[in-house]
C-alpha positions in Angstrom: -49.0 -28.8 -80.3 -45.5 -29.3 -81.2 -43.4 -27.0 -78.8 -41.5 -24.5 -80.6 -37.4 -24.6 -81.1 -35.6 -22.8 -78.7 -33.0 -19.7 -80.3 -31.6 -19.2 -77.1 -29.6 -15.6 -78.1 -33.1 -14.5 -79.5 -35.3 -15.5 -76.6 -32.5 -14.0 -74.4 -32.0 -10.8 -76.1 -36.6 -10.5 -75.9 -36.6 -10.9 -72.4 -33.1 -8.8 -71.2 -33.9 -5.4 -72.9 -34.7 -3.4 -69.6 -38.4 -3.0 -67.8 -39.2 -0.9 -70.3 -38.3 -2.3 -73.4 -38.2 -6.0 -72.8 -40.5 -8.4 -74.7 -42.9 -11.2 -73.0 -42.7 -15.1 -74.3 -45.5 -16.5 -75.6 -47.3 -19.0 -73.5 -45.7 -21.9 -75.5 -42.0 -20.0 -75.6 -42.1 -20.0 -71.8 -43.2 -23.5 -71.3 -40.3 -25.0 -73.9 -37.9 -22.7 -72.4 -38.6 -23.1 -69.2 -39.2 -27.4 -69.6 -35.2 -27.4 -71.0 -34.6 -25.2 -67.6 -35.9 -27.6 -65.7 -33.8 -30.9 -67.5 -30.7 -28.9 -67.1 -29.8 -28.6 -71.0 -29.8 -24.9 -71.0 -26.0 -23.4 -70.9 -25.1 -22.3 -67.5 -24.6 -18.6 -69.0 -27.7 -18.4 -70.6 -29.5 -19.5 -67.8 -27.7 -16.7 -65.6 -28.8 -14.3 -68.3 -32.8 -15.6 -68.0 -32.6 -15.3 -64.5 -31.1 -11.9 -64.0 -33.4 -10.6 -67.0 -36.9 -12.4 -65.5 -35.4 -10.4 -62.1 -35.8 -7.0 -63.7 -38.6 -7.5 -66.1 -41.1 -9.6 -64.4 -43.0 -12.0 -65.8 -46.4 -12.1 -67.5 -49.2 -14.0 -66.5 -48.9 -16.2 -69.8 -45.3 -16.5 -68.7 -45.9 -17.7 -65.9 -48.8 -20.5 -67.3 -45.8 -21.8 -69.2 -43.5 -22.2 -66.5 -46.1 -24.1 -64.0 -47.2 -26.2 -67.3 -43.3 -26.9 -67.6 -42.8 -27.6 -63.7 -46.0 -29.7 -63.2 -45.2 -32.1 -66.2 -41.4 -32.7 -64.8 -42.8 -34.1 -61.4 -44.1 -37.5 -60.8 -47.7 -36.2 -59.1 -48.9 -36.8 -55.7 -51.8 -39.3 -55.8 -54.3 -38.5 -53.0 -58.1 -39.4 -53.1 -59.4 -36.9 -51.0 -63.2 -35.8 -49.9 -62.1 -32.6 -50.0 -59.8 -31.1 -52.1 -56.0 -30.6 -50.4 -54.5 -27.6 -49.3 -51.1 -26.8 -51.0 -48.5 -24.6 -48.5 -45.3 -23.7 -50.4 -42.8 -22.4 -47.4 -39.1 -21.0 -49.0 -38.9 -17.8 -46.7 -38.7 -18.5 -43.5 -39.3 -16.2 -40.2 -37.0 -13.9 -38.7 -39.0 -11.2 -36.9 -41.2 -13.5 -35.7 -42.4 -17.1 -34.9 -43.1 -19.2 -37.9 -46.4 -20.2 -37.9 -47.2 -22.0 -40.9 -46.7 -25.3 -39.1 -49.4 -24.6 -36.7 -51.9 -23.5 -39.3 -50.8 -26.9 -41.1 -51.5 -28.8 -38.0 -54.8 -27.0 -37.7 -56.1 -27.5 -40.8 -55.1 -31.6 -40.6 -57.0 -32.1 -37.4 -59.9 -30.5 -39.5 -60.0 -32.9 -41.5 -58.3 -31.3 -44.6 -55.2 -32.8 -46.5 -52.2 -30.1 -46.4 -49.2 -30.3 -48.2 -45.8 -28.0 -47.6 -43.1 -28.0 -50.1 -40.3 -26.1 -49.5 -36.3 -26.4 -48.7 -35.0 -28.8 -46.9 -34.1 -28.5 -43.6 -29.9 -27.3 -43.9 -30.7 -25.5 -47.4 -31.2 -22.0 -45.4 -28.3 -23.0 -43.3 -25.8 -23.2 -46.3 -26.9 -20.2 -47.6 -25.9 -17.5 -44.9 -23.9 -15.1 -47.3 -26.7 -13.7 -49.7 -28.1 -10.2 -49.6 -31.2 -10.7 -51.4 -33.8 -11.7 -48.7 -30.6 -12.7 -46.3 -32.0 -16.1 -45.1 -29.4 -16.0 -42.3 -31.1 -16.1 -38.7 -34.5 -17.3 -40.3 -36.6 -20.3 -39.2 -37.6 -23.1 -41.4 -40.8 -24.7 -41.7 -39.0 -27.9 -42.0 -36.7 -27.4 -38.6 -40.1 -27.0 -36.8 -41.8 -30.1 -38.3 -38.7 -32.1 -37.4 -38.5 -30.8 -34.0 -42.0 -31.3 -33.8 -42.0 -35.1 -34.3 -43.5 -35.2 -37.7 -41.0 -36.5 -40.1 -40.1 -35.2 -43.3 -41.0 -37.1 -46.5 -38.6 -38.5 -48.5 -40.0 -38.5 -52.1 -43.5 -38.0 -53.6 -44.8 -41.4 -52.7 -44.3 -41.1 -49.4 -45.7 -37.6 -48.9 -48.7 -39.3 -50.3 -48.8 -41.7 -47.5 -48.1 -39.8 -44.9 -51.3 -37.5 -46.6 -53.2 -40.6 -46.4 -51.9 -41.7 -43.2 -51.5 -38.4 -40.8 -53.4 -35.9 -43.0 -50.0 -33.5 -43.6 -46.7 -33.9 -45.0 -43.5 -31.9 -45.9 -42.1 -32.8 -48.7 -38.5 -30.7 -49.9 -38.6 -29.5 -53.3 -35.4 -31.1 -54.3 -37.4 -34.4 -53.9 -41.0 -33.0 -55.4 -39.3 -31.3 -58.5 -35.5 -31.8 -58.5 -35.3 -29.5 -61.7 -36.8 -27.1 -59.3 -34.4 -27.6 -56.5 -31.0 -27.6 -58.7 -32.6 -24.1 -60.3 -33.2 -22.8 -57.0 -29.4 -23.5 -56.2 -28.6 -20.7 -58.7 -29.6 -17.5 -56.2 -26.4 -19.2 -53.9 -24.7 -18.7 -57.3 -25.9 -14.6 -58.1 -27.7 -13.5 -54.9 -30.9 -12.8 -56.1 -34.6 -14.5 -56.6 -35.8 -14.6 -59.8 -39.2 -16.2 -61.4 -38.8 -19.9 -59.9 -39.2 -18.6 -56.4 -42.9 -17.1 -57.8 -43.3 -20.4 -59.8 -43.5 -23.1 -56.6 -45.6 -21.4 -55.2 -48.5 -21.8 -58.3 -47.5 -25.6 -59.2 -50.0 -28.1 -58.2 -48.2 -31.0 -57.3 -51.3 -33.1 -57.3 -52.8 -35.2 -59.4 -56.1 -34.0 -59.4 -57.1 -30.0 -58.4 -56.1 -28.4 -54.8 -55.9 -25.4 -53.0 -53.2 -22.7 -53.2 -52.2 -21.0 -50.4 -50.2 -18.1 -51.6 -48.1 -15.3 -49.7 -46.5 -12.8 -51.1 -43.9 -10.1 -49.6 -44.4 -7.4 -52.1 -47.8 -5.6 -52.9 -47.3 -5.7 -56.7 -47.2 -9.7 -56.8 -50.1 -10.2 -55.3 -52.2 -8.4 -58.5 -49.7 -11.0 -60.6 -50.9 -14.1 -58.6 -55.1 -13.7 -58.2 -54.5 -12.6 -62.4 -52.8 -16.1 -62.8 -55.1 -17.9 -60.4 -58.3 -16.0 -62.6 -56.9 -17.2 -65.9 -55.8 -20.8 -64.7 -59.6 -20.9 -63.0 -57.5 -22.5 -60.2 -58.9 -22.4 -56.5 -56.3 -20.0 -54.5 -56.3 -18.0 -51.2 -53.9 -14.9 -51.9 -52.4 -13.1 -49.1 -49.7 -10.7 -48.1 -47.7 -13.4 -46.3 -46.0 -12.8 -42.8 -42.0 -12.9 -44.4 -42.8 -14.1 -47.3 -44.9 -16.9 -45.5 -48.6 -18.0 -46.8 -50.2 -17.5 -42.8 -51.8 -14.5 -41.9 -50.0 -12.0 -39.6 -50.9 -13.1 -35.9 -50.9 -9.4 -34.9 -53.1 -7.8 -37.6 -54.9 -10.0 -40.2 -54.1 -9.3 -44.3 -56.9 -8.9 -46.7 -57.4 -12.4 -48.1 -58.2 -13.0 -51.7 -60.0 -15.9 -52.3 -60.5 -17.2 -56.4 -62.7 -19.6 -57.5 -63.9 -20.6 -60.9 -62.0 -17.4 -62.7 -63.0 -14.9 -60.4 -60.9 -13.3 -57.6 -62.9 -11.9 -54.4 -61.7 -9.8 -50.9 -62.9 -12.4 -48.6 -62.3 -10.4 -45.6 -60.6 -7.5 -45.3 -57.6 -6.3 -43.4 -58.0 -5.5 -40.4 -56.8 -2.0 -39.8 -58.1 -1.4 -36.7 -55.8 -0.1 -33.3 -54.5 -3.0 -31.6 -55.6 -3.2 -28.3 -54.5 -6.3 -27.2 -51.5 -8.4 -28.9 -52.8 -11.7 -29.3 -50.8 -14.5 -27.3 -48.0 -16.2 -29.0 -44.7 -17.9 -28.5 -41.8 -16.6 -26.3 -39.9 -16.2 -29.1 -39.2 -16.9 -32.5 -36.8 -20.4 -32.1 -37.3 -23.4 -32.8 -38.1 -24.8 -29.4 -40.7 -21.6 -28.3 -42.8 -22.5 -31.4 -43.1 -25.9 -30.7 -44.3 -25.0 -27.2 -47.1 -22.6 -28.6 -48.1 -25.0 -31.3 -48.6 -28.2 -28.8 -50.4 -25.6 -25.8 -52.8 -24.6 -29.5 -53.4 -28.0 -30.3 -54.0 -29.1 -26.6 -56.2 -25.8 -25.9 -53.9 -24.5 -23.2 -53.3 -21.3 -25.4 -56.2 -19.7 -28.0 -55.7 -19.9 -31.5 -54.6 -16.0 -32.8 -57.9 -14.8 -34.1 -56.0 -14.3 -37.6 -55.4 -17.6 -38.1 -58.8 -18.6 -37.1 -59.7 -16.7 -40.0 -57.5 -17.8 -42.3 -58.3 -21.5 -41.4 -62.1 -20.8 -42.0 -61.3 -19.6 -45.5 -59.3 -22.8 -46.4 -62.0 -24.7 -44.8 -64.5 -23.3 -47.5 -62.5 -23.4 -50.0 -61.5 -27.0 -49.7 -64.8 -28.1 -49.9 -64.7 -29.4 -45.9 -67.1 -26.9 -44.8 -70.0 -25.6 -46.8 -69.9 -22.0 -45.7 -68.4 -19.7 -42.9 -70.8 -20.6 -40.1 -70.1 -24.0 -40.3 -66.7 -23.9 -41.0 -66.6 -21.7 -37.9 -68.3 -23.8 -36.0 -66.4 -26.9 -36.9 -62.6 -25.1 -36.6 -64.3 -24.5 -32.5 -65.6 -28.0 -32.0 -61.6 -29.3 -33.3 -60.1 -26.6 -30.8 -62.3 -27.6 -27.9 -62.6 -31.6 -28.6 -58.5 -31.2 -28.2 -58.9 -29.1 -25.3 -60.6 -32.1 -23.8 
């Protein structure tokens, strides 16, 4: 299908009417619009406009079909022959409150034999943002600072995040290398302080060749009906969560309901656990850089237990990667990994 021509004033002036009276894009609009987004030929002023009107009107779910279509066919794709279908961790929040954890589940669900790839900023792009006051990302802790200091090197384009897949099981690959249409849109909330529809857009994009695993976290409640109704019409395989900042791994101190959708049908996997807490599971000192590394190597050593709510979350992914064939053995392979490296 030919894609349609873009009237820029009359796409803008559909989309910018207000919450109540703007107009959604067709499924085609959104992808052309959003494809001469991405190759940087829209006008610098319209593209303000789009993003500050996508910020208050939110986007549909066909929307948001032709943005990933538009995203995934501007990257070169990952090429990874897998038994089991990769796990996909976008990571563009950050911790603050707490220790990031997202490494550790990463590292977790390698040793289990299950491909996992985080895309996110690199490793200075929170750093040289310290002045916004949407989601302030001053103070917060990078996936990618953790991974360095970890010893596990960052990738520097798509082919090598393939082999270091192939090679150690895990890569992190910065968006400005996966997508770099992506990373110079991304560049605009320095530019007018807010987040707007690309920040829910890498976190749907498959940058694989053939189908993976979403891990999706969301801060808001509301976004999280938008993402299991994208992942249902787009039959993708997804694991939807309330994230921990903004971060796709469960909260170490009380587990989310996770959403699991498979073949076009979204389904409460397990649900949250809202039960007192007795007992706050054992994690690191705090929330730097150096005490997260600590906790993840006494994890992956089995000098410290695995917070229960990442056990569960890894069991999920483990399913629905294909690794494991159900929860009991998926169970009982995530304890055989723990206490083979406990050996």
């Amino acid at each position: 299908m030919r894609a349609p021509t873009l009237n820029l004033p009359q796409l803008v002036g559909r989309v910018a009417r207000g919450r109540e009276h703007a107009e959604d894009l067709s499924l085609e609009e959104a992808q052309a619009l959003f494809a001469a987004w991405l190759a940087g030929t829209l006008p610098d002023l319209s593209a303000g406009a789009l993003w500050t009107a996508y910020r208050i009107k939110g986007e549909s779910v066909d929307e948001l079909r032709g943005f990933v279509r538009a995203s995934e066919a501007s990257l070169r794709p990952i090429v990874l022959d897998s038994a089991c279908q990769p796990v996909i961790l976008p990571s563009y929040n950050g911790t603050r409150r707490g220790a990031n954890l997202l490494p550790l589940l990463a590292c977790i669900l390698a040793r289990c034999g299950v491909p996992v790839l985080l895309h996110g900023l690199h490793a200075g792009s929170m750093e040289s943002a310290m002045t916004l006051s949407d989601h302030d990302p001053s103070g917060r802790v990078g996936t990618a600072r953790i991974l360095t200091a970890f010893g596990l090197p960052i990738a520097q384009d798509n082919v090598q995040a393939g082999t270091q897949l192939r090679q150690q099981g895990l890569s992190y690959l910065p968006v400005e290398q996966l997508c770099p249409g992506l990373g110079r849109m991304l560049r605009l909330r320095q530019q007018l302080g807010v987040r707007s529809s690309v920040h829910t857009v890498v976190k749907l994009m498959n940058p694989f060749r053939t189908p993976a695993v979403h891990c999706a976290g969301v801060t808001h409640p509301p976004y999280l009906a938008l993402l299991q109704a994208f992942f249902t019409a787009t039959g993708r395989r997804a694991l939807c969560l309330r994230g921990t900042e903004g971060e796709p791994f469960a909260n170490p101190k009380r587990r989310p309901d996770l959403h699991t959708c498979l073949a076009g049908e979204c389904t409460l996997w397990v649900a949250k656990d809202d039960k007192p807490l007795l007992q706050i599971p054992v994690l690191p000192d705090d929330q730097g850089v150096s005490a997260t590394c600590r906790f993840m190597a006494q994890v992956l050593t089995g000098h410290a237990p695995l917070p229960p709510a990442l056990a569960d979350q890894v069991i999920c992914l483990l399913c629905l990667s294909g690794r494991c064939a159900d929860v009991d053995s998926a169970r009982t392979h995530l304890s055989q990994i723990l206490s083979h490296d406990a050996a």
